[in-house]
C-alpha positions as CSV (number, residue, x, y, z in Angstrom):
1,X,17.4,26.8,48.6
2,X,14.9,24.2,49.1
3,X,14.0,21.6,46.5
4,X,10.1,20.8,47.5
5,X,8.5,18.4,44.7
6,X,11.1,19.7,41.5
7,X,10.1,23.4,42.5
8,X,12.6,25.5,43.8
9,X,12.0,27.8,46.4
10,X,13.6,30.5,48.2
11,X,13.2,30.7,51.6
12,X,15.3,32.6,53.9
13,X,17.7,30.5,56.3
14,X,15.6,30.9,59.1
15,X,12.4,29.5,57.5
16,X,14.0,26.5,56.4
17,X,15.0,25.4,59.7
18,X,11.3,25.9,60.7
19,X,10.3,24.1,58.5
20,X,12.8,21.3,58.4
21,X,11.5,21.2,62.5
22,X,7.9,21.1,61.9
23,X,8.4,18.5,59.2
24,X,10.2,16.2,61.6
25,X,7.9,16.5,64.3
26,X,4.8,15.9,61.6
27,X,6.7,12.6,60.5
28,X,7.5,11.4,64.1
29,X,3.7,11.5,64.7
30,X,2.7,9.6,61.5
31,X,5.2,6.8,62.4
32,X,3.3,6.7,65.5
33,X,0.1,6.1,64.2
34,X,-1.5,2.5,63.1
35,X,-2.4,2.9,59.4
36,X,-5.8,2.4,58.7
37,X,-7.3,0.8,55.4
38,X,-10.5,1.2,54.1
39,X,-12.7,-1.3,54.4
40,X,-13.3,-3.1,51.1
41,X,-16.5,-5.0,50.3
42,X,-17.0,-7.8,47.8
43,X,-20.4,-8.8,46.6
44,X,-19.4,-12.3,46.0
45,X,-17.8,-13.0,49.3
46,X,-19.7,-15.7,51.2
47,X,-18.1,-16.1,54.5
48,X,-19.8,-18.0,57.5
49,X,-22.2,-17.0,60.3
50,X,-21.3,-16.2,63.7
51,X,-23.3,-15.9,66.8
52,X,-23.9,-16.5,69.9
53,X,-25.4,-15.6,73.1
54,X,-24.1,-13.2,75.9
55,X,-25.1,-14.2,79.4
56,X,-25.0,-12.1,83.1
57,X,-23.6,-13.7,85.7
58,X,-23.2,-12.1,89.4
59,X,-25.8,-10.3,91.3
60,X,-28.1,-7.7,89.3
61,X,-27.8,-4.2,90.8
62,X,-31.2,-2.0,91.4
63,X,-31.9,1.1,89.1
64,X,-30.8,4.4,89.4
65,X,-33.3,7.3,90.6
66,X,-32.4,10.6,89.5
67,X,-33.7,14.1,90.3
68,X,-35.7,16.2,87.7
69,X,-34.6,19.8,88.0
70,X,-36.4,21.3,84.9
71,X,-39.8,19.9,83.3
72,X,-41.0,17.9,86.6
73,X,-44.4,18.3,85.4
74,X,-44.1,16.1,82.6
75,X,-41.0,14.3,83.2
76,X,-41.6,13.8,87.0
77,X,-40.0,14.6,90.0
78,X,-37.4,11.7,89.9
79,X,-36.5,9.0,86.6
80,X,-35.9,5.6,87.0
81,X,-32.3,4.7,85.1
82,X,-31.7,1.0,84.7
83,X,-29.1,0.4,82.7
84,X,-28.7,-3.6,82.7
85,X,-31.9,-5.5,80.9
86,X,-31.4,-9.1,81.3
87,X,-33.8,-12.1,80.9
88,X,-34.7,-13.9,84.2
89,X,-35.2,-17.5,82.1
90,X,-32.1,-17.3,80.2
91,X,-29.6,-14.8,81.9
92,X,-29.3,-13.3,78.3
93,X,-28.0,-9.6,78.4
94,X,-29.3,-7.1,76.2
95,X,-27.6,-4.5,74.2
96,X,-24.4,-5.7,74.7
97,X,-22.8,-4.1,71.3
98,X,-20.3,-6.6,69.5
99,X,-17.9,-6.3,66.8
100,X,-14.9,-7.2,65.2
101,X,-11.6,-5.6,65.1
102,X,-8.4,-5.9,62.5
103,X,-11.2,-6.7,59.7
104,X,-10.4,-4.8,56.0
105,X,-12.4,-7.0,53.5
106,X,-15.7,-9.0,53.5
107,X,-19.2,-8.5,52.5
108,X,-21.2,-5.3,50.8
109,X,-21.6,-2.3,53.5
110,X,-25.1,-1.9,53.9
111,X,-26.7,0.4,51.6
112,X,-26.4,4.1,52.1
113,X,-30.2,4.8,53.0
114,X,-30.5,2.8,56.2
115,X,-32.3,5.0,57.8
116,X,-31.9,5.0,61.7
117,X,-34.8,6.2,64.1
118,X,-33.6,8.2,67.4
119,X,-36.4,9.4,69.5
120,X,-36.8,11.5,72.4
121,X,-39.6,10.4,74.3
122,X,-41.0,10.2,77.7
123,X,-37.7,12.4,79.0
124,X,-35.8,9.3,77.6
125,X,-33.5,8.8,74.3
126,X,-35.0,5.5,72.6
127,X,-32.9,3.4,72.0
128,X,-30.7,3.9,74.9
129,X,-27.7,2.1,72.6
130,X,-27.7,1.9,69.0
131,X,-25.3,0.7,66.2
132,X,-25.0,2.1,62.8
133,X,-22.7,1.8,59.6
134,X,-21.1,5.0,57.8
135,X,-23.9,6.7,55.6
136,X,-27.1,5.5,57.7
137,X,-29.4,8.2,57.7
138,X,-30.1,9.1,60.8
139,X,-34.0,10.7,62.0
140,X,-34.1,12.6,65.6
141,X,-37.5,12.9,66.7
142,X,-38.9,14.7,69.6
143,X,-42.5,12.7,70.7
144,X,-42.8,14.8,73.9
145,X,-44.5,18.2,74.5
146,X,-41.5,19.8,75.8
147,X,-38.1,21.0,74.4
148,X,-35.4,18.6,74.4
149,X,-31.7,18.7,72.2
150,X,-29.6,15.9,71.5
151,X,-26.2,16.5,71.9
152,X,-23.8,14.3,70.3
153,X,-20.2,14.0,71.1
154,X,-17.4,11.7,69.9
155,X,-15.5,9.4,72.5
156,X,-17.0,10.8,75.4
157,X,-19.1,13.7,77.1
158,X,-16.1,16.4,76.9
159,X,-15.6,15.2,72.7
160,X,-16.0,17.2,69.8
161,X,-19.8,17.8,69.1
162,X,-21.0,15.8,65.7
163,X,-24.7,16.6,66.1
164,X,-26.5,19.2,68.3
165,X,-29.9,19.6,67.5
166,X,-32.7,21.6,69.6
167,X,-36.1,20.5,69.2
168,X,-39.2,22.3,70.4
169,X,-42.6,20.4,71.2
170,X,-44.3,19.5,67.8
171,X,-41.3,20.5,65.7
172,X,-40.4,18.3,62.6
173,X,-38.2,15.5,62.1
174,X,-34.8,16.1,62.2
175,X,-32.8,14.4,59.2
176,X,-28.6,13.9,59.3
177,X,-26.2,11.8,57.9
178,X,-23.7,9.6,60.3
179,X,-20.7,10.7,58.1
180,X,-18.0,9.5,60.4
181,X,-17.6,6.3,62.4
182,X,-16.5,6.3,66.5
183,X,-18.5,6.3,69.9
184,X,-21.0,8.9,69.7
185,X,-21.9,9.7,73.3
186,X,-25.3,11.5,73.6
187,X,-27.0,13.6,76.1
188,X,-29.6,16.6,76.7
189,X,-28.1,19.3,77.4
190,X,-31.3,20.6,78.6
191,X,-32.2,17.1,81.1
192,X,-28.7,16.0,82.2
193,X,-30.3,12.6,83.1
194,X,-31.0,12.0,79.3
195,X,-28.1,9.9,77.7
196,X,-27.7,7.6,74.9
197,X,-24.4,5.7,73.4
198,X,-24.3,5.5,69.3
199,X,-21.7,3.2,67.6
200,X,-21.1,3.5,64.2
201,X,-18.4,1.3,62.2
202,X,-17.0,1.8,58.6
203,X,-17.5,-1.9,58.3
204,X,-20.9,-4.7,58.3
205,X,-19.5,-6.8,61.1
206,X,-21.1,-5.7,64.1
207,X,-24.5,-6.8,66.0
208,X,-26.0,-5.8,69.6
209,X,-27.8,-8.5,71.8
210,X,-31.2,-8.8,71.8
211,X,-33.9,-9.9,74.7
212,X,-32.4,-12.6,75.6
213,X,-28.5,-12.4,74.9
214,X,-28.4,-13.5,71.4
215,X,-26.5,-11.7,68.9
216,X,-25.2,-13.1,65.2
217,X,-23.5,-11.8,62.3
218,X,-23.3,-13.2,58.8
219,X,-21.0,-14.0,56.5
220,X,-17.9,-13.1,57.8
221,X,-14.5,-14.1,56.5
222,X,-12.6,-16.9,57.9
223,X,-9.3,-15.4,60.1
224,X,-8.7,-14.8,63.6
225,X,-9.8,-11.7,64.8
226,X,-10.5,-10.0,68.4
227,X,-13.9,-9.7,69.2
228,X,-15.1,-6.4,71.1
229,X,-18.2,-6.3,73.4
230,X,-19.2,-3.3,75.0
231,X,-22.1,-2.5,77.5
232,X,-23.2,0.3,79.1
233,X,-22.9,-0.4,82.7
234,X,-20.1,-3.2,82.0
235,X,-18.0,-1.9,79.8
236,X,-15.4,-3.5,77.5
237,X,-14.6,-6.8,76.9
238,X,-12.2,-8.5,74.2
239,X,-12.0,-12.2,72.9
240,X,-9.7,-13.8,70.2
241,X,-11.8,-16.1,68.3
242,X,-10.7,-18.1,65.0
243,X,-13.7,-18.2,61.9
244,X,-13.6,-21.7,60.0
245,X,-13.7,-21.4,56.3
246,X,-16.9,-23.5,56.3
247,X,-19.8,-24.4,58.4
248,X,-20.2,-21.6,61.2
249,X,-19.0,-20.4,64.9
250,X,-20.8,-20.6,68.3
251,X,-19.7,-18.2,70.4
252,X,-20.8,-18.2,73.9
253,X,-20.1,-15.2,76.7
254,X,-20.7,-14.3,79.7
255,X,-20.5,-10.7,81.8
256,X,-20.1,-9.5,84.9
257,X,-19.9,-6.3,86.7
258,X,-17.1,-8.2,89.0
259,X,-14.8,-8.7,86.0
């Protein structure tokens, strides 16, 4: 007999040792995963401001041209892919996503109506990287006069789908909720040149350069975390950084494609 939560059950011999085996193999892989705690905000947590600016260094490569095999007409016969936008005064990289990791307690998530516009538009996906929270609304918008989907995956190109919307010229507004955090990577199935990166967090700490390099995020608690920056073209990049309790943190980077 097998005792299972004060109920007894009969089972014949051979289903217990099934059972006993898939239990054991169940428990071996949930020792070897990291537990994960939800993130917990407190709306009377202050915290201090970090930012900084995140700066290109090396030798700018030229942009991609790619072949059109379908909608040429509009689209044209080859698109221009450039990949790495940086500011010729300042050396400032933009969309460079940054975040921090080992974080389980700070400030209110944003509310649950953000609403985040992704547009097709001009054979392109606008913006070409985003960030997001858990619970942003998110509106997929097709401006051109041709059919496009978007196609999102999580992790990678060969992921589970999330999102796979077609959208005909002149059809509405798509409207979806990002219910589930991870890399979203995104692409049309229907112009293989067409892709987009999405990265949505369960937690507030997170930013993505601007123009010229300069990225900030407020309030955050005072620890030592790792912080994560991720580009496009340049990948991934870590660095430990300590938060004071008071005043705020500078936080000046730079990246390279020769890293």
């Amino acid at each position: 007999m097998l005792y299972c939560r004060g109920v007894i059950m009969n089972r014949p011999v051979r289903w217990m040792r099934e059972e006993i085996i898939v239990t054991v193999l169940v428990l071996t892989v949930l020792a070897a995963i990291e537990p994960v705690c939800a993130y917990e905000g407190d709306p009377a947590f202050a915290g201090v401001t970090v930012s900084g600016r995140v700066l290109y260094t090396g030798s700018l490569p030229k942009p991609e041209r790619v072949p059109v095999h379908r909608d040429s007409r509009f689209c044209g016969e080859t698109v221009s892919i450039d990949k790495i936008h940086v500011e010729r005064a300042s050396s400032g990289i933009e969309d460079v996503v940054i975040s921090l990791e080992g974080i389980g307690r700070g400030k209110p998530l944003v509310p649950d109506k953000t609403v985040i516009t992704f547009e097709n538009r001009t054979c392109r996906f606008l913006p070409r990287t985003n960030v997001a929270v858990v619970g942003s609304v998110l509106e997929i918008l097709n401006s051109d006069p041709i059919l496009h989907n978007t196609h999102m995956r999580i992790d990678s190109r060969s992921g589970p789908t999330i999102i796979n919307v077609v959208q005909p010229a002149g059809v509405d507004v798509i409207i979806k909720t990002l219910q589930i955090a991870g890399f979203f990577d995104i692409r049309c199935d229907a112009h293989t040149f067409m892709q987009a990166s999405m990265h949505v967090f369960e937690h507030p700490y997170f930013a993505m350069t601007d123009g010229t390099g300069r990225f900030e995020m407020a309030q955050v608690p005072p620890g030592t975390y790792r912080l994560r920056l991720w580009h496009e073209a340049l990948g991934t990049r870590t660095k430990t950084i300590t938060v004071p309790s008071t005043g705020s943190l500078t936080v000046d980077l730079g990246l390279s494609p020769e890293e």
